[in-house]
FIDOPA-807179 format. One record per residue (C-alpha): residue in three letters; x, z, y. Coordinates in steps of 0.02 Angstrom, whole numbers, plus 50000, padded with zeros to 5 digits. Layout:
FIDOPA-807179
AlaXZY ...
//
This chain:
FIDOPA-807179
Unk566935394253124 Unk568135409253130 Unk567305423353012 Unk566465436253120 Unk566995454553143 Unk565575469553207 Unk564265464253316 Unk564375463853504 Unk563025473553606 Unk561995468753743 Unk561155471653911 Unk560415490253918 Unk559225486354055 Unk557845479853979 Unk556925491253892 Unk555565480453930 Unk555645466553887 Unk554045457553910 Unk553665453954097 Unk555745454854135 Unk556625438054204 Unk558465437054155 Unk559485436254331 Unk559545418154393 Unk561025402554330 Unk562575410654281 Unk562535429754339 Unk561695437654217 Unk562705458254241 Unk563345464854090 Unk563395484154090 Unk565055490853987 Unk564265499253850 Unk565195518153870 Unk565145529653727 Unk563395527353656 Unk562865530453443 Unk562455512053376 Unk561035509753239 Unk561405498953103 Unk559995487753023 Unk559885475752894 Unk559565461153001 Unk561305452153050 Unk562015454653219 Unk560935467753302 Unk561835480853403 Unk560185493353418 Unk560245507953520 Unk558955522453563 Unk558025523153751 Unk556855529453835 Unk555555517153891 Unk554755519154052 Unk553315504754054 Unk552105498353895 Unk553285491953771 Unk552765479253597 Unk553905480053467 Unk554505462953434 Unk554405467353250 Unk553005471353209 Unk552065467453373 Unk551225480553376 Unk551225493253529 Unk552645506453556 Unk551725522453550 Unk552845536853634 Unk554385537153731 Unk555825531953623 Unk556355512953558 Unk557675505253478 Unk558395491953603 Unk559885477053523 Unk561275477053682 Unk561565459753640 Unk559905451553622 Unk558585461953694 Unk557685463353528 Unk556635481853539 Unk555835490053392 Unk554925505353315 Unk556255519053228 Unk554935513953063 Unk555385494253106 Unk557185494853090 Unk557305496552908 Unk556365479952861 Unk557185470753018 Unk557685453152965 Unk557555443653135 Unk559535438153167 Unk560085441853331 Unk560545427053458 Unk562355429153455 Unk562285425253253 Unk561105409153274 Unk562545397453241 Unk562825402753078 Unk561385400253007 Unk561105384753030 Unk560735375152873 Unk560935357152963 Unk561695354853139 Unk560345343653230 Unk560365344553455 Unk558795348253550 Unk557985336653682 Unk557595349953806 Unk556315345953970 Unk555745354554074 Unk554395366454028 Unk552815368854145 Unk552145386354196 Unk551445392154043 Unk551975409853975 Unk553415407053831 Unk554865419753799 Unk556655413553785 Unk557375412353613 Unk558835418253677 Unk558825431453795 Unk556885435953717 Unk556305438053895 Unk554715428953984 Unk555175411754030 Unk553795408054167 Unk554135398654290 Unk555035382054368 Unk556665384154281 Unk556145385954107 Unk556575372153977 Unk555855368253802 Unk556645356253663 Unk555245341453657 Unk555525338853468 Unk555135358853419 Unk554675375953477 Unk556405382653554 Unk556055386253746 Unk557465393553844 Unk557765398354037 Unk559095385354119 Unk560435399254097 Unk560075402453923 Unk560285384153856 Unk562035383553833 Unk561965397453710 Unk560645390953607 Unk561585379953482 Unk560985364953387 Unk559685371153254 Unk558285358853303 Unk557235350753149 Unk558275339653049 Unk556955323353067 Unk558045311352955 Unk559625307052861 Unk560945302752960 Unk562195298152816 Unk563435311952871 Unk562935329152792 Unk561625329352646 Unk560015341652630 Unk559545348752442 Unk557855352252445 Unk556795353752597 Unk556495370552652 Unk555665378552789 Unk556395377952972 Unk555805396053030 Unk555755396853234 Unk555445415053297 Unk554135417653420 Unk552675410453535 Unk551615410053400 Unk549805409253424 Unk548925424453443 Unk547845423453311 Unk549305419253183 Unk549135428653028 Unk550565433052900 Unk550615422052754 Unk551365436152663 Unk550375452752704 Unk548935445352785 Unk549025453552949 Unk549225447053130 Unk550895442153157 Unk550625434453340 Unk550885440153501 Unk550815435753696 Unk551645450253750 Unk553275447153655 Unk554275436353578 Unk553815440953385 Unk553335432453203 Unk553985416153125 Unk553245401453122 Unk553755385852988 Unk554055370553115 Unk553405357752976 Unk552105366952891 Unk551475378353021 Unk551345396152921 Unk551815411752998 Unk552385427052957 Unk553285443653019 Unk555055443253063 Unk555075455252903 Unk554175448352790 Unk554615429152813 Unk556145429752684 Unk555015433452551 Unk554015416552568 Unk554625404052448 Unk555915393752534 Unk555265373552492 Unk554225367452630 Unk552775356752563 Unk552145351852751 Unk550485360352731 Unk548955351652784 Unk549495336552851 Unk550705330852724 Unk549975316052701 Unk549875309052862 Unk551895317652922 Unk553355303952891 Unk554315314952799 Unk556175316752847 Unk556995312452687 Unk556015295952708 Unk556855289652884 Unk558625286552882 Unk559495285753053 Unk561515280053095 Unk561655288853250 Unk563175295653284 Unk563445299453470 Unk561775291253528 Unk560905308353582 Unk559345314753512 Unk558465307953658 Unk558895289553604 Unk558355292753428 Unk556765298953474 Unk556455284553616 Unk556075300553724 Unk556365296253931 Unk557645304453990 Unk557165307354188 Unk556745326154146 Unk558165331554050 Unk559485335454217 Unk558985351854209 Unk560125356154061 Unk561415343654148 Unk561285352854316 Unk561015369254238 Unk563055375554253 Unk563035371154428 Unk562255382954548 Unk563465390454660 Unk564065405754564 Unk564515415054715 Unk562625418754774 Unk562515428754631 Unk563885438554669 Unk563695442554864 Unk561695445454792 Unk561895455954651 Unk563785463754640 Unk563885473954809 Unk562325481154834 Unk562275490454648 Unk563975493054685 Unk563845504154850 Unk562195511554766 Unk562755516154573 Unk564605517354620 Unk564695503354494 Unk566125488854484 Unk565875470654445 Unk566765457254358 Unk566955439154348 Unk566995436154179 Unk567615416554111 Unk567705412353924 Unk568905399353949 Unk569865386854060 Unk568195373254054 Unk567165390354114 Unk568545393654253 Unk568725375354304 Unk566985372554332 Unk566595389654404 Unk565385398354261 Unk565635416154253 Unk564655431154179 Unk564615446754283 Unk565175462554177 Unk564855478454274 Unk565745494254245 Unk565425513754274 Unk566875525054368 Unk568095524154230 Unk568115510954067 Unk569075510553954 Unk569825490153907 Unk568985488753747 Unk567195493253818 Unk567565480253961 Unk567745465853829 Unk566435472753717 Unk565365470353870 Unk566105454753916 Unk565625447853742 Unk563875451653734 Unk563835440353903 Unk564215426553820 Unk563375431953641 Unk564985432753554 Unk564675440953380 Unk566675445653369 Unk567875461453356 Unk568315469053532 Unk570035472653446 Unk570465452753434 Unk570095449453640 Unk570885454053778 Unk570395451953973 Unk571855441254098 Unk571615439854283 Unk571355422354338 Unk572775414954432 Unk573855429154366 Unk574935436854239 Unk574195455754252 Unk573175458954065 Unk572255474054024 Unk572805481253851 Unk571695493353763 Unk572325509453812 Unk572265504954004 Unk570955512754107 Unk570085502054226 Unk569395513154389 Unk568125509454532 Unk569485502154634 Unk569935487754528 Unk571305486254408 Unk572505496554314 Unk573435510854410 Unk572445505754582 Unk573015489854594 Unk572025475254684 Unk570235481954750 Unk568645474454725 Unk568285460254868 Unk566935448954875 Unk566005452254741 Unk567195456454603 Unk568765452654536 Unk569025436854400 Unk569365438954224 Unk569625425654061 Unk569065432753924 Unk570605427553803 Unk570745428853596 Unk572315438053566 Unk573575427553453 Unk573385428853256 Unk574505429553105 Unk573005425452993 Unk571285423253008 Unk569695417852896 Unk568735402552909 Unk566945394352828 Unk567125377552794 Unk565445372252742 Unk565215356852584 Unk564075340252663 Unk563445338952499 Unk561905349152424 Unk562705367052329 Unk561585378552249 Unk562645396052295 Unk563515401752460 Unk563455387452589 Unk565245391752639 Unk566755394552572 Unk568005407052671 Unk569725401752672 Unk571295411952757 Unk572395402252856 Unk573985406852947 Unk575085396053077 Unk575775384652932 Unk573885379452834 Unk573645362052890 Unk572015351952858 Unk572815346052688 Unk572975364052617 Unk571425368052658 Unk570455354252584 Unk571375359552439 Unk570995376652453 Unk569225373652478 Unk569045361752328 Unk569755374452213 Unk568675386952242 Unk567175371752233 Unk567885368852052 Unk568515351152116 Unk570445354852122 Unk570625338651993 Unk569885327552119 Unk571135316552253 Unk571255325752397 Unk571475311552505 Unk569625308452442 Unk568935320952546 Unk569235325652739 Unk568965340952855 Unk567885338253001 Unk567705349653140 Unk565645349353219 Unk565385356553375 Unk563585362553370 Unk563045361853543 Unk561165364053582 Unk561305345553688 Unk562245335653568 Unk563075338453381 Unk564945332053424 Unk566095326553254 Unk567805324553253 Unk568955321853099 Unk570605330453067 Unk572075323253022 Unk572955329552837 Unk574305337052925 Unk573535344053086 Unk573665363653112 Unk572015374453071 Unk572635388053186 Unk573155375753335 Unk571785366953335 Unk570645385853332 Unk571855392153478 Unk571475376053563 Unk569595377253581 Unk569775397953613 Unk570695391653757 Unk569415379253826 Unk567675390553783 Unk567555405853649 Unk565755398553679 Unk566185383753587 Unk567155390253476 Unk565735402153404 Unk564735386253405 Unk566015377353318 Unk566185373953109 Unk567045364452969 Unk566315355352857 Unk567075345852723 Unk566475328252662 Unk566895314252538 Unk568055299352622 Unk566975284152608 Unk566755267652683 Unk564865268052715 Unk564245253952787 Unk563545257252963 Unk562065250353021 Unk561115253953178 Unk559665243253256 Unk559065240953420 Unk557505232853484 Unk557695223753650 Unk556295218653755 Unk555915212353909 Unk556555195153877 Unk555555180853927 Unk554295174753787 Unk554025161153682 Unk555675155353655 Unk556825149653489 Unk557955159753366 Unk559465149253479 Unk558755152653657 Unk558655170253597 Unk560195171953545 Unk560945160753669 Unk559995175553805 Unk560835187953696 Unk562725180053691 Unk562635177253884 Unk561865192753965 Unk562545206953840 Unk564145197753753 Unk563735203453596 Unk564975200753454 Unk564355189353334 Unk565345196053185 Unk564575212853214 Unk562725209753272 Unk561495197753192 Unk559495194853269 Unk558625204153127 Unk556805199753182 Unk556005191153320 Unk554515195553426 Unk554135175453527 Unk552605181753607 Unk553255199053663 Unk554905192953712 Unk555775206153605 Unk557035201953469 Unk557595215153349 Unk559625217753318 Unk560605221953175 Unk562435230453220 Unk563855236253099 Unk564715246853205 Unk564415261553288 Unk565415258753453 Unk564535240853496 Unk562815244253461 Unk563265260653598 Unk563895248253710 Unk562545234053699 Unk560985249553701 Unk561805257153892 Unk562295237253949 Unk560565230253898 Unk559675246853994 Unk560625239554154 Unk560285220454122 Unk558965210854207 Unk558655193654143 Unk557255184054261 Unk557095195454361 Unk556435206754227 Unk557535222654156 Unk557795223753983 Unk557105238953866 Unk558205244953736 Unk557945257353583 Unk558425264153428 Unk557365260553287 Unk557575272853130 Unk557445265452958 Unk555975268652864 Unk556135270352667 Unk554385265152629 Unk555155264952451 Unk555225284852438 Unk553535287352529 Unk552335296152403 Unk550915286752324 Unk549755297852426 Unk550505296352578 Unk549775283852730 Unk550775291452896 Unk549915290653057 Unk550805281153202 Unk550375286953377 Unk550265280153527 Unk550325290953680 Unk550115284653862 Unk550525299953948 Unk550065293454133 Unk548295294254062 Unk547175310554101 Unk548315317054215 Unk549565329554122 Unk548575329053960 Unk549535313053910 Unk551155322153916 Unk550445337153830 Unk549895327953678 Unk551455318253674 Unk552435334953673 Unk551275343053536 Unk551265327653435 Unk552945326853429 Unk553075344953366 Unk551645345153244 Unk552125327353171 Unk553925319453135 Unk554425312153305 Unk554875296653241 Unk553095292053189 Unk552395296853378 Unk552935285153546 Unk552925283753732 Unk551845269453754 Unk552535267353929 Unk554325266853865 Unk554585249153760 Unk552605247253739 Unk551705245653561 Unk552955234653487 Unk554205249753444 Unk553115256653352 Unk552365244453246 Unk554165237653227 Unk554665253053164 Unk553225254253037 Unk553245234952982 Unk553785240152810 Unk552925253752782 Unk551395247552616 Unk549945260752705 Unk549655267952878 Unk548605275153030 Unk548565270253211 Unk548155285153342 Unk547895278553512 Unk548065293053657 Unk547455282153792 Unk545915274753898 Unk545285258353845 Unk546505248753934 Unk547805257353806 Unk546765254453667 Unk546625235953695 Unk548625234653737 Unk548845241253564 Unk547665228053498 Unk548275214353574 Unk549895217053509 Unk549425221453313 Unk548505205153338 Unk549975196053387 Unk551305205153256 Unk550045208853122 Unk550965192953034 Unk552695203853024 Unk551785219552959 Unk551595224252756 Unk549965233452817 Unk549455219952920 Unk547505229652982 Unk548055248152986 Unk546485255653051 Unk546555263153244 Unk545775281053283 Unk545605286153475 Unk545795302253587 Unk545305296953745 Unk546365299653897 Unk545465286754028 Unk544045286654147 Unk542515276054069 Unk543125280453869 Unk541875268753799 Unk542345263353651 Unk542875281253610 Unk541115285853652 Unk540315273753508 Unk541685280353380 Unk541155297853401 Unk542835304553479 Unk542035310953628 Unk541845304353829 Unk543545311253862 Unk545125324053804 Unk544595341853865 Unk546085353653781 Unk545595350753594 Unk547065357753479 Unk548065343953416 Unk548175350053249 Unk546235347553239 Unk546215332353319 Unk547475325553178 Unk546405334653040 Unk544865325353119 Unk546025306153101 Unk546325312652933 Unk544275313452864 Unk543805299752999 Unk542875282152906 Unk543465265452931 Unk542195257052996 Unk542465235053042 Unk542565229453244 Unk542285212953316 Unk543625206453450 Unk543295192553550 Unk544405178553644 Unk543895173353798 Unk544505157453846 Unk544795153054053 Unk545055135354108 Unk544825136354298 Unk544405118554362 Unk543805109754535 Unk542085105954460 Unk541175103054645 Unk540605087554726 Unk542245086254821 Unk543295088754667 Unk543105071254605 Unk544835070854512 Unk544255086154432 Unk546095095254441 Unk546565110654370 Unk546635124254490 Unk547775133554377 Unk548225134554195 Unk547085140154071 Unk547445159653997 Unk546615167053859 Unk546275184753849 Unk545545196053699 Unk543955205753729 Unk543585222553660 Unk542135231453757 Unk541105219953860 Unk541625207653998 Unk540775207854162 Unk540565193854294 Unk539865198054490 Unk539525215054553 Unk539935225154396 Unk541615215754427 Unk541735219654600 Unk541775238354599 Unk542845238954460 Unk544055228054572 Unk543925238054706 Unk544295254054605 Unk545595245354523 Unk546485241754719 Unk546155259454783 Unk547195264054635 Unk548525253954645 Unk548755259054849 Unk548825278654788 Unk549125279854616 Unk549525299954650 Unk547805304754662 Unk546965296054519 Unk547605310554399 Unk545565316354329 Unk544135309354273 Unk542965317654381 Unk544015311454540 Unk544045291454469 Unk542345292754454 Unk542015300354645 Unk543025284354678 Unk541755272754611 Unk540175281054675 Unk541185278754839 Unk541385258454808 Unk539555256954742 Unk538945265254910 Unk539865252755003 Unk539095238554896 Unk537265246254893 Unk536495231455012 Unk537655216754949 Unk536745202154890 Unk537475184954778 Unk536135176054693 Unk537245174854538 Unk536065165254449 Unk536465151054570 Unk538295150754521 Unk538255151854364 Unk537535140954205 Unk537605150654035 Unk537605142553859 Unk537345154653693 Unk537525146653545 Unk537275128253614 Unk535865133153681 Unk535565132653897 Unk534815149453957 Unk534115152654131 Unk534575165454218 Unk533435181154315 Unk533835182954494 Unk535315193454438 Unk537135199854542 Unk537955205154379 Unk538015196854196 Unk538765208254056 Unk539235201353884 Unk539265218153784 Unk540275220053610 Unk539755239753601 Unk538135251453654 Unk539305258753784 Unk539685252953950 Unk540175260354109 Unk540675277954032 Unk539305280353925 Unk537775272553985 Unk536635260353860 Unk536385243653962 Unk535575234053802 Unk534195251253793 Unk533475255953646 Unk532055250453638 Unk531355238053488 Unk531515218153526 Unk530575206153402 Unk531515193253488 Unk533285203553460 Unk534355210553334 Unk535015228753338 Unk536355229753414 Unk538275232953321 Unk539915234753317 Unk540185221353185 Unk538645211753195 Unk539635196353231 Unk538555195053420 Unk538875197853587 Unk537285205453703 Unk537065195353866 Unk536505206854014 Unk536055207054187 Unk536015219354324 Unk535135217454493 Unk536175226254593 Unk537165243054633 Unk535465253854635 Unk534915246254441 Unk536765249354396 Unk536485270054475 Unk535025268754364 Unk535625262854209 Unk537055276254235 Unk535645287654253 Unk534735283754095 Unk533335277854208 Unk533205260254146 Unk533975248554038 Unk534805232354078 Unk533965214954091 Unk534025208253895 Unk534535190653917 Unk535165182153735 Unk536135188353601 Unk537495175953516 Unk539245171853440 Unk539755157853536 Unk539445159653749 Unk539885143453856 Unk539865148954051 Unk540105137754205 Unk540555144354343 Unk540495135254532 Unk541235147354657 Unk542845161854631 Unk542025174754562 Unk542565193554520 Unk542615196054335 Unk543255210254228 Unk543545212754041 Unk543585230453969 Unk543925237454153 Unk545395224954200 Unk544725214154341 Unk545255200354453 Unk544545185054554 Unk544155169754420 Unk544365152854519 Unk542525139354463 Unk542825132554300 Unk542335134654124 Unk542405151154016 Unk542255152353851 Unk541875166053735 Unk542095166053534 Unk542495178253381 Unk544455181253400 Unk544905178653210 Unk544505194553086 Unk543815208653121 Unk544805225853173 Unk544865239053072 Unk544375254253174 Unk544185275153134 Unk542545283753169 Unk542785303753183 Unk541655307853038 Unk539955318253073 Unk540335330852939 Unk540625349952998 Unk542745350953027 Unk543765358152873 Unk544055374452942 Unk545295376952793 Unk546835388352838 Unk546255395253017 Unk545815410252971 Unk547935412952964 Unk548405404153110 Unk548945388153018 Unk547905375953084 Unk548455378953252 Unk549565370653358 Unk551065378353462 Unk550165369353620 Unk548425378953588 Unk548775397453630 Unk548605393553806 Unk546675389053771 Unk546995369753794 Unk548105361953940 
//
């Protein structure tokens, strides 16, 4: 990047800064600064200025409030302070974001709800529909403000390309919690009126915008250390696959940053320009910073007072598009003309120099242009780890190619004896959406190639750097996991699928693993350009009738993992509990490494275990209802033989309607807004306790008088067993909740609406009447039972069924064991209909004890509605079988101990996501 000049100013009205919205899409008005005294602090990039504020004002300092009339307002960024503030200011302005960052990483922006934030950008209020926020950490931004945000996102692995030294903090300013405290001088640093205070992205401290620098600069992750995947662990070959694909986030709400240059730029003109024109007497231009701004339309309007002078024009026209640069090395040309405006011209109301043109239909168009240069300074920036100044500044004039650079730059690095064809300059476009890299050939001119991106976007180019980096073959190796293929087939049919659908080539790509009873095989490519081509084909593929998943699996180096260290894996499902699924997948992803937490609903549990099947120690976090819970389970159970941790225990926050098995484990009858940081604390102290699982065998058969062959009346399944399985009316309502849903899935969003659902079904069922003890003959342990006059039969695994209630009761049975999780039994129960059922719900009764036993035989002579942990369907006669399914599952009980309230007292133990008071 082109070494800075001065610092640019910015937009004077907003002396206010905390209930403002910046003017919509592209049209935010520039004011031309005029002859005003400029206040110099120590931060980098602020142009402050004294006003007189006219509503209650926070300094975004301090946070404290503005007592009195007068504040110190930065023209370029909206920052305001107290006069006593602007000697300890450290907070960089916007326009200087791009050089500081330590590691070029893109965001993942989405969009970002209706909760209060302030843009990191433009520092004003962000409520509202076109606000977005990065889903990986805590940069939100209006739609207008993205582009000029750059690409200083957490670094979340190695990608082989530029190195880290040691890992330091990764400060983010603002929308901090409100009861933040400084880590440094102990006093609140939060605030919801402004943006103010730093906050560590990893760890979690905070601190003032002044008093941050003086925190040591290593990062030690803070309280959950031991559960975070830490960065320098995962190793990740992803080139031009966006963060999005790395972080197997879906990608259906990220047009807004796509869409986001396209509104119709002349609204804002016909809206804005003319009116303050014919009331201030004030001119307006369209400003472009380049011929990809003027192609596609995106302008910046600059307005202008009776008589400016060129150089306050520009200086205004910078701080539009947060330029940090010398007025003196710009210049303003009219679009589809040769007129220029030099410094000493004088640009009246009427339009341009000496009267000519007038102003017509809502201004006239500029390009902002750099002025041609002899010489000029650049920072190219070592990949490798350095201990002093993270650039070196190197002059360059029309004749300094790539070549004399490099050698330049390796002089001054104390590496002049070293080959110079070694080494290589490579230009990185930092852009907040995706970190572009491009190589430079040895003889290829520095200044061409700067002249050439002025000319498309000065935008770009202040976004723009060089690094330079060791010449290397390093082998490349990226892996994708592609499901959706059909199961149970052979290494050869596999690849056979493989050769024929995506015309892979073989001398690049090799099956790596191979999931038979997911239908998911796991690939291994050596170049960068085919395992692109085969992750968009395969996304557009349907093989029977099925379309295939694909993702980008990061590398785990278990190796490097510290002895101490067991990482949690999470599972979110976020079409459970409405929009509290997506919350906790956002704030997981922020308060964890997003590598270690997945979108159940894109590529299932296999990802992640897949992605953890090296790994010697870890966690499973389910965010889910039971239905999740047992999706995860079925699938450990059937890859648990590919795993190094082959029972990682499973901890719960429940997200569904009934919640049971959440309810025995002590994590609560459902999600209500807890912070996610405590929730992870609580995983953290949970006990392991042991869980049966049982496998339920169904061989449906023509067992009636008429069936004398005794055909099948369709194949047998097998199905694993969690909660309880349910046979007759219990079965019934749960069907016909399960069809209501599935005709409007839209308005099953809350708890407390599912459950109006199936008091409506049980009304309907109150008089029905089956005599289930007629069609059905029940074996435990070898031994016949008769059955009560009975319309429901329960086989219960845990004291919890139908969202909380205790069918077995608790009352003391000589003839029965207590139950237990991991007693090894099942409870038999029956019901006598919907009113015993209200009852039981009720606490009323109990359930009708039947038998306990490990081993259940049923036969059953009619189709029947059955339902296991709250998945039903119609079971044709036949037999059903019920047995232990193989070991037991390891499981995490919240512990009943008071919660460590260690560190939130200063704001550390919470969560981005809980200053709102839950979601």
């Amino acid at each position: 990047m082109a070494d800075s000049g001065r610092a640019r100013p910015a937009d004077p009205d907003a002396a206010d800064g905390r209930t403002a919205s910046p003017l919509t899409g592209k049209k935010r008005t520039q004011q031309s600064p005029g002859p005003r005294p400029k206040y110099q602090s120590s931060a980098p990039g602020h142009c402050l200025r004294k006003v007189t504020l006219t509503k209650p004002t926070f300094c975004h300092g301090c946070s404290d409030f503005i007592w009195g009339l007068i504040g110190f307002l930065c023209e370029v960024c909206n920052f305001m302070c107290h006069e006593k503030c602007l000697k300890t200011l450290r907070s960089a302005c916007s326009c200087m974001t791009p050089s500081l960052v330590r590691v070029p990483v893109a965001h993942c922006f989405g969009p970002a709800g209706q909760k209060k934030r302030f843009c990191c950008v433009c520092r004003k209020q962000t409520e509202g529909s076109t606000a977005l926020r990065c889903e990986v950490c805590e940069l939100h931004v209006h739609a207008d403000c993205a582009i000029f945000s750059c690409a200083d996102c957490r670094s979340s692995h190695l990608d082989g390309t530029l190195q880290q030294d040691t890992f330091h903090h990764h400060w983010r300013e603002g929308n901090l919690a409100s009861a933040a405290r400084c880590e440094v001088c102990r006093r609140s640093c939060g605030s919801s009126d402004v943006l103010s205070g730093m906050r560590c992205e990893w760890c979690g401290i905070t601190s003032h915008g002044a008093c941050y620098l003086s925190v040591p600069p290593e990062c030690t992750l803070g309280r959950l250390r031991c559960m975070l995947l830490h960065p320098a662990c995962v190793r990740l070959d992803s080139r031009n696959f966006s963060k999005m694909h790395c972080y197997c986030i879906t990608e259906s709400c990220n047009h807004d940053l796509d869409n986001c240059d396209d509104v119709d730029p002349s609204a804002a003109a016909s809206k804005e320009g003319q009116p303050a024109a014919a009331e201030s007497g004030k001119q307006f231009l369209k400003v472009f910073d380049g011929d990809d701004a003027a192609k596609r339309g995106f302008f910046r309007l600059v307005s202008m007072i009776r008589a400016t002078r060129n150089e306050e024009v520009v200086e205004a026209a910078l701080r539009a598009f947060y330029l940090p640069d010398d007025p003196q090395d710009y210049e303003l040309q009219e679009v589809g003309g040769l007129q220029r405006l030099h410094s000493d011209d004088i640009l009246n109301r009427n339009g341009g120099p000496d009267n000519r043109g007038s102003l017509k239909d809502g201004g006239d168009s500029w390009l902002l242009r750099a002025k041609p240069r002899d010489t000029e300074v650049i920072k190219v920036y070592a990949s490798w780890p350095r201990s002093d100044a993270a650039f070196i500044s190197v002059s360059v004039s029309k004749n300094s190619t790539a070549e004399s650079v490099l050698t330049e730059v390796l002089s001054q690095l104390d590496r002049q004896e070293e080959d110079v064809s070694s080494f290589s300059l490579l230009e990185v476009c930092m852009s907040s959406k995706q970190v572009q890299r491009q190589t430079l050939t040895p003889q290829e001119k520095i200044q061409d190639k700067l002249q050439e991106i002025r000319k498309v976007s000065l935008r770009q180019m202040n976004q723009t750097r060089f690094y330079v980096v060791e010449s290397r073959n390093r082998a490349v190796q990226v892996n994708l996991l592609i499901g959706g293929l059909p199961a149970l087939l052979n290494k050869e049919e596999y690849a056979k699928l493989i050769q024929e659908h995506l015309t892979i080539k073989s001398h690049l790509v090799t099956i790596s693993h191979i999931y038979a009873s997911q239908g998911a095989v796991a690939l291994q490519i050596s170049c960068f350009s085919e395992a692109e081509r085969i992750y968009m084909l395969a996304k557009d593929t349907t093989v029977s009738n099925k379309t295939l998943t694909s993702l980008v699996i990061p590398e785990i180096l278990h190796n490097q993992l510290g002895e101490d260290v067991c990482p949690l894996l999470v599972f979110v499902n976020p079409k459970s509990g409405g929009l509290k699924g997506r919350e906790l997948l956002y704030s997981f992803r922020k308060l964890l490494n997003p590598h270690q937490v997945f979108d159940i609903s894109n590529g299932g549990p296999l990802a992640g275990l897949h992605t953890f099947r090296e790994v010697p120690s870890f966690r499973v976090l389910v965010c889910g209802g039971d239905g999740t819970v047992g999706w995860v389970l079925g699938v450990l159970e059937a890859v648990r033989h590919k795993l190094v941790c082959r029972e990682p225990p499973i901890g719960i926050v429940p997200l569904g309607t009934g919640n049971d098995l959440a309810r025995v484990l002590r994590w609560g009858p459902g999600y209500s807004g807890e912070d996610p940081h405590h929730i992870l604390v609580s995983v953290d102290e949970a006990d392991e306790v042991l869980m049966d699982r049982w496998t339920i065998l169904l061989d449906a058969q023509d067992i009636s008088e008429d069936g004398k062959d005794n055909g099948f009346l369709e194949p047998p399944k097998i199905v694993q067993m969690n909660n309880y399985f349910g046979l007759g009316i219990d079965a019934e309502l749960s069907l016909d909740f399960h069809q209501a849903r599935e005709d409007e899935p839209d308005k099953f969003t809350s708890r407390f609406h599912n459950k109006g659902v199936y008091v409506k079904v049980g009304l309907q069922k109150i008089s029905y009447t089956r005599s289930l003890h007629k069609e059905l003959q029940l074996q435990v342990d070898t031994q016949n039972v008769p059955l009560p006059n009975i319309e429901g039969l329960i086989f219960l695994n845990i004291p919890s069924w139908g969202s909380g209630a205790d069918l077995w009761g608790s009352e003391v049975d000589g003839r029965h064991e207590k139950p237990s999780i991991d007693d090894g039994l099942l409870e038999v129960v029956g019901v006598t209909g919907v009113v015993h059922m209200g009852q039981v719900q009720s606490g009323m009764r109990s359930g009708i004890r039947i038998a306990q036993g490990n081993y259940i035989r049923l036969t059953v002579s009619k189709p029947i509605p059955v339902q296991v942990d709250g998945e039903p369907w119609i079971q044709p006669p036949g037999h059903i079988i019920i047995s232990a399914a193989g070991p037991k599952v390891r499981m995490l009980r919240k512990s009943k101990q008071k919660q460590k309230k260690s560190g939130s007292k200063d704001g550390r133990s919470e969560s981005p996501s809980s200053r709102d008071g839950g979601h």
